[in-house]
C-alpha positions as CSV (number, residue, x, y, z in Angstrom):
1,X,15.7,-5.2,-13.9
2,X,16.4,-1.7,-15.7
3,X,17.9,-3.2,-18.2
4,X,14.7,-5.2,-19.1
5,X,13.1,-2.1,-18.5
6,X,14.9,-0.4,-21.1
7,X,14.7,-3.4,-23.6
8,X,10.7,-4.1,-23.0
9,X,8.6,-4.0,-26.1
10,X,5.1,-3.7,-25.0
11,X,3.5,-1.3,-22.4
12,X,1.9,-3.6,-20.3
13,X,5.1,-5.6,-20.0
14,X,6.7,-2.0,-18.8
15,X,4.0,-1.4,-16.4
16,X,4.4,-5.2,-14.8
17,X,8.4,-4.6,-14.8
18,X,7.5,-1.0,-12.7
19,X,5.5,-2.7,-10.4
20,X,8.1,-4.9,-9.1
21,X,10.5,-2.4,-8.7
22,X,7.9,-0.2,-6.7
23,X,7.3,-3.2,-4.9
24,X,10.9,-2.9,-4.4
25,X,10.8,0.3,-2.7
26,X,7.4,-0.6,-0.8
27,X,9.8,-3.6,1.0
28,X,13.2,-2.4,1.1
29,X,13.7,1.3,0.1
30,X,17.3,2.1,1.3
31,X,18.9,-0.6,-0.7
32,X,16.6,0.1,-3.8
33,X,17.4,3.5,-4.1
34,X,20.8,2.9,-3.2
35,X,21.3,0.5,-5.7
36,X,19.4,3.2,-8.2
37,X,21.5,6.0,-7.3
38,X,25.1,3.6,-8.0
39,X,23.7,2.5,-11.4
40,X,22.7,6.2,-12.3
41,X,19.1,5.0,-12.8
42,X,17.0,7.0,-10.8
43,X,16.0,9.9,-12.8
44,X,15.6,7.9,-15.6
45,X,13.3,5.8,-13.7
46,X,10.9,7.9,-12.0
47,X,10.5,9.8,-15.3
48,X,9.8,6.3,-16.8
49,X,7.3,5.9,-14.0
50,X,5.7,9.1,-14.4
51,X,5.6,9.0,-18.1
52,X,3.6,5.4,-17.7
53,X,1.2,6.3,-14.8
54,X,0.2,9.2,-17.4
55,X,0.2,6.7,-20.3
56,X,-0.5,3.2,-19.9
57,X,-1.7,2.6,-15.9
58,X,-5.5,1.7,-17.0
59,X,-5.8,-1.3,-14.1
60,X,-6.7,0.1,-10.5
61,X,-5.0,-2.8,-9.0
62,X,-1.8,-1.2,-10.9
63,X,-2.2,2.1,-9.8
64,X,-2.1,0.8,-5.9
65,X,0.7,-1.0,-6.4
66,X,2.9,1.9,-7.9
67,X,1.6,4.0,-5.0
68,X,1.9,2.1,-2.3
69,X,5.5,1.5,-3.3
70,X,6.1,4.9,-3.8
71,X,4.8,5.7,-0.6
């Protein structure tokens, strides 16, 4: 999935792709971050995420999702 995140062309496919990975976190954050951490991903991604919530979030529904993972 970071791969494709890296790779996407369009915001709104971004913002789908960081959804499911806050989903992710939401259902099983140990192995999600763990699995982030082994790759060396996790900086990059949560500045990805906070670059897009700033950016291209515009759907409420979007916005829940990304917070409810991240809580």
């Amino acid at each position: 999935m970071i791969s494709e995140l890296a790779r996407a062309e369009t915001p709104d496919y971004k913002v789908m792709l960081m959804q499911g990975l806050c989903m992710c976190l939401w259902y099983n954050t140990g192995a999600t971050i763990m699995a982030l951490e082994q790759t060396g991903h996790t900086q990059n991604v949560f500045s990805m995420l906070e670059h897009l919530l700033q950016t291209s979030v515009k759907q409420d529904f979007e916005i829940k999702r990304i917070v409810l993972g991240l809580t």
